[in-house]
C-alpha positions as CSV (number, residue, x, y, z in Angstrom):
1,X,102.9,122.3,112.2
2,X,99.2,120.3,111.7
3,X,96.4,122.0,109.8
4,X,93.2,122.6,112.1
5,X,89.8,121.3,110.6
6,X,87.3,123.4,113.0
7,X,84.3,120.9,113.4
8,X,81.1,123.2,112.8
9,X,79.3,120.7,114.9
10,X,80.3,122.2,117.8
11,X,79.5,126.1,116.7
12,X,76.6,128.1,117.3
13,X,73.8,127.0,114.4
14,X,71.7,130.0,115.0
15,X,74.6,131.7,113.9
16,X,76.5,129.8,110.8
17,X,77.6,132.3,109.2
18,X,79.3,134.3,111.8
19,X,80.6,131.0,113.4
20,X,82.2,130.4,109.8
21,X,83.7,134.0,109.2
22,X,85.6,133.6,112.9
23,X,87.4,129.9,112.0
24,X,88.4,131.9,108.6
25,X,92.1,130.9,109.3
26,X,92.1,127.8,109.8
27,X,93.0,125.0,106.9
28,X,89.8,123.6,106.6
29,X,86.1,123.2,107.4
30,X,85.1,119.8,108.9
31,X,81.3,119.0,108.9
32,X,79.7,116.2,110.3
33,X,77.3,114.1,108.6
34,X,75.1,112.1,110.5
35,X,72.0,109.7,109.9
36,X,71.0,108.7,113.2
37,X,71.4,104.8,111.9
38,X,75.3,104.4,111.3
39,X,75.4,106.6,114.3
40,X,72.7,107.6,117.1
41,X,72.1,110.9,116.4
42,X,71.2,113.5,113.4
43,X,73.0,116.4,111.7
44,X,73.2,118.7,108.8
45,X,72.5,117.8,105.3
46,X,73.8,118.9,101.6
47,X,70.9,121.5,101.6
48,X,73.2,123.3,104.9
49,X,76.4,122.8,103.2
50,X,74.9,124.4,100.0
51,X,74.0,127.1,102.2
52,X,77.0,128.1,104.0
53,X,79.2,127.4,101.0
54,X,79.6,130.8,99.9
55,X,80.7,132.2,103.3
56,X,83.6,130.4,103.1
57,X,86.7,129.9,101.1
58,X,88.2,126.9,103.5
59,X,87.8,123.7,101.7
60,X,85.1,121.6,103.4
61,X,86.2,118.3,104.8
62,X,82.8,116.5,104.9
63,X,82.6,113.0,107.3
64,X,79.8,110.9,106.1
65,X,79.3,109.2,109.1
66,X,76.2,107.6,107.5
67,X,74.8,103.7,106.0
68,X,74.6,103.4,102.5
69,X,77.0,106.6,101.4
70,X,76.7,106.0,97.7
71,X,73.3,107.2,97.5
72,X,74.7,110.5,99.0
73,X,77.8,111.1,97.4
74,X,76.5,112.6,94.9
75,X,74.2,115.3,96.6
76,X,77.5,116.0,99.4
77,X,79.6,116.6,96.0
78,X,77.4,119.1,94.3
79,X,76.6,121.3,97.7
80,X,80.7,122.2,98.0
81,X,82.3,119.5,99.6
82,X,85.7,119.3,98.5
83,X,87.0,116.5,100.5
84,X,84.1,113.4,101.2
85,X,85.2,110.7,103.7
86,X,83.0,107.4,104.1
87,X,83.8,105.0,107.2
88,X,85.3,101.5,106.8
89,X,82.7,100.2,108.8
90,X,79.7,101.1,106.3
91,X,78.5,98.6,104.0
92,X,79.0,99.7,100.4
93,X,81.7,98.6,98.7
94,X,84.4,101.0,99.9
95,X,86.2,101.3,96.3
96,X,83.1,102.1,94.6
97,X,82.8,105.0,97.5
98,X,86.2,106.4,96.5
99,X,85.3,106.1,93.1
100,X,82.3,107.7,92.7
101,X,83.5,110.6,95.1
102,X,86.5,111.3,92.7
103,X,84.4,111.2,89.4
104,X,82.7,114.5,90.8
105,X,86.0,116.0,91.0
106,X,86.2,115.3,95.0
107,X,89.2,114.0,97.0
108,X,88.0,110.7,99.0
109,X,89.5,109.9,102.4
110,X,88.7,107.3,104.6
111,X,87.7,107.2,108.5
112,X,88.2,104.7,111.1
113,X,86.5,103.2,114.6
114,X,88.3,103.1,117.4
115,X,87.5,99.6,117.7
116,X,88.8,98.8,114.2
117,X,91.8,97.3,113.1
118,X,93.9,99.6,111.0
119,X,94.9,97.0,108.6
120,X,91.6,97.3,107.1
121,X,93.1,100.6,105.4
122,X,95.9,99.0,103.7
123,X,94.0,97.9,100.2
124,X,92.9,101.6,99.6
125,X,96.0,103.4,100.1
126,X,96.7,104.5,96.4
127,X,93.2,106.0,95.9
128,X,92.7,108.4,99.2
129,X,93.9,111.8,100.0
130,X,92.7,111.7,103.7
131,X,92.3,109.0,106.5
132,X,90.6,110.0,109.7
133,X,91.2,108.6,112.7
134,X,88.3,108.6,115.3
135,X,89.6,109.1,118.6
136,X,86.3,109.1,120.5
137,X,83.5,106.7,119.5
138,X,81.3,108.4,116.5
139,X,78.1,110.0,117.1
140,X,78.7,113.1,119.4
141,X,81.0,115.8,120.5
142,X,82.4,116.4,123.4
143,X,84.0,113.2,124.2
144,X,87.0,112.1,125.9
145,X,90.1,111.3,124.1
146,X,91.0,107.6,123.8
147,X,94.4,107.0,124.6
148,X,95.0,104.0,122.4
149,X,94.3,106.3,119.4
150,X,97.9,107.3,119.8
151,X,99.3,103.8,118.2
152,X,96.6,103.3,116.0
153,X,97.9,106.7,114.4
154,X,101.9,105.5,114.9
155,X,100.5,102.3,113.3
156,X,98.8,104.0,110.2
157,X,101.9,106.7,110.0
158,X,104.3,103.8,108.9
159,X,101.5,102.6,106.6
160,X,101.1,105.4,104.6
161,X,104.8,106.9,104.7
162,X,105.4,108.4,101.2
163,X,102.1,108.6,100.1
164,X,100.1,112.4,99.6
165,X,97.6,111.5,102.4
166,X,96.5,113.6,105.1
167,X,96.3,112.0,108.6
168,X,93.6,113.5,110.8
169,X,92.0,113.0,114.4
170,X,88.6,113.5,115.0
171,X,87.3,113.7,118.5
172,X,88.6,115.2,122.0
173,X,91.6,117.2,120.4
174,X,92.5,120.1,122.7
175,X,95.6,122.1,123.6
176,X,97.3,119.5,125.9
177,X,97.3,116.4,123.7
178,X,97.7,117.7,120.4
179,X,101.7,118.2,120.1
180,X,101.3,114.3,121.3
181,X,99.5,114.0,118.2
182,X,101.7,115.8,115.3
183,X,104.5,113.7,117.5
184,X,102.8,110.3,116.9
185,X,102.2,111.9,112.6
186,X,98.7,113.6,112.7
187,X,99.0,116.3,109.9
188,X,95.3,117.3,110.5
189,X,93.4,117.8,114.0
190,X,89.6,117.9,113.9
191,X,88.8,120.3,116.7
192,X,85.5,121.1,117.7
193,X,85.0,122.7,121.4
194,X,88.3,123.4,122.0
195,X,87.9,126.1,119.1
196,X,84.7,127.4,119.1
197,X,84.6,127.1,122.5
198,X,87.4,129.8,122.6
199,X,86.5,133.1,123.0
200,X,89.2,133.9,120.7
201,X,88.8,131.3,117.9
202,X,91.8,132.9,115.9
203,X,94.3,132.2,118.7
204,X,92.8,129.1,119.7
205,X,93.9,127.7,115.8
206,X,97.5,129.5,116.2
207,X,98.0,127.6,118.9
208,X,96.1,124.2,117.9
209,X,99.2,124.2,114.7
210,X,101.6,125.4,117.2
211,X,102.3,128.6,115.8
């Protein structure tokens, strides 16, 4: 059974609060952090999570998809993050990231391109609680799944077998590809439309973890 990270870029923003209270059950909060240089387009900031912290007891799975996440680590950490991932691709040094994120008390994961090699992983395996896989090119919801995710995730499953890290996939993640998924050894699923585009956003996480 996966844990279901509801994406809250894909929810309602005039009405956060109510979007958060009816993704309650699931195992986590995802939100998307976006600069519009690392990626083409802009999102929320540590003043939103700050906001919306108290409205929910999920822990919040924050994705720095952002340049330069050192100078923002700190900020993230203080609004209620509880888990902050910073991309492979960015350019600060990555160990830094991870340690800086844990010296607030945070667990660090790790994301990664669908253009990029999985090996590049492999040196930060002892210090990260999370890696996330991007199954659709960064920057926007809504995308198609890219079918080579599925080895890249076989590939990183073998690499991290016996370690305390979660394996999630962000991006196109609906109900007819995501048994495929906890098959190939996703433990997480980022899910965006396909649950708060349900009109029942309860059942649409029961059946996400296959309950």
């Amino acid at each position: 059974m996966v844990k279901v990270s509801p994406s809250l870029l894909a929810s309602d923003f005039s009405d956060l609060r109510g979007e958060i209270k009816a993704v309650s059950t699931a195992d986590f909060l995802h939100l998307d952090v976006m600069d519009g240089h690392f990626v083409p387009n802009l999102t929320i900031g540590p003043c939103v999570i700050s906001s919306i912290r108290p409205h929910s007891n999920l822990p919040f799975d924050t994705h720095l998809m952002i340049d330069n996440p050192l100078k923002y680590i700190e900020p993230f950490a203080k609004a209620g993050s509880d888990y902050i991932t910073v991309h492979v691709e960015q350019p600060d040094d990555i160990r830094e990231c991870i340690s800086k994120i844990q010296s607030y008390g945070k667990k660090a994961g790790l994301a990664i391109s669908p253009d990029t090699d999985a090996s590049l992983l492999e040196p930060y395996l002892e210090n990260i609680s999370m890696i996330t896989v991007m199954s659709v090119y960064p920057g926007f919801g809504g995308q198609k799944f890219i079918e080579s995710s599925y080895q890249k995730i076989r590939e990183i499953k073998k690499m991290i077998e016996g370690k305390d890290i979660l394996l999630s996939v962000d991006g196109g993640v609906d109900f007819e590809n995501v048994r495929k998924l906890e098959e190939a050894g996703v433990t997480m699923v980022v899910a965006g439309s396909t649950v708060f585009g349900a009109e029942n956003r309860e059942n649409a996480i029961e059946i996400l973890r296959g309950e």
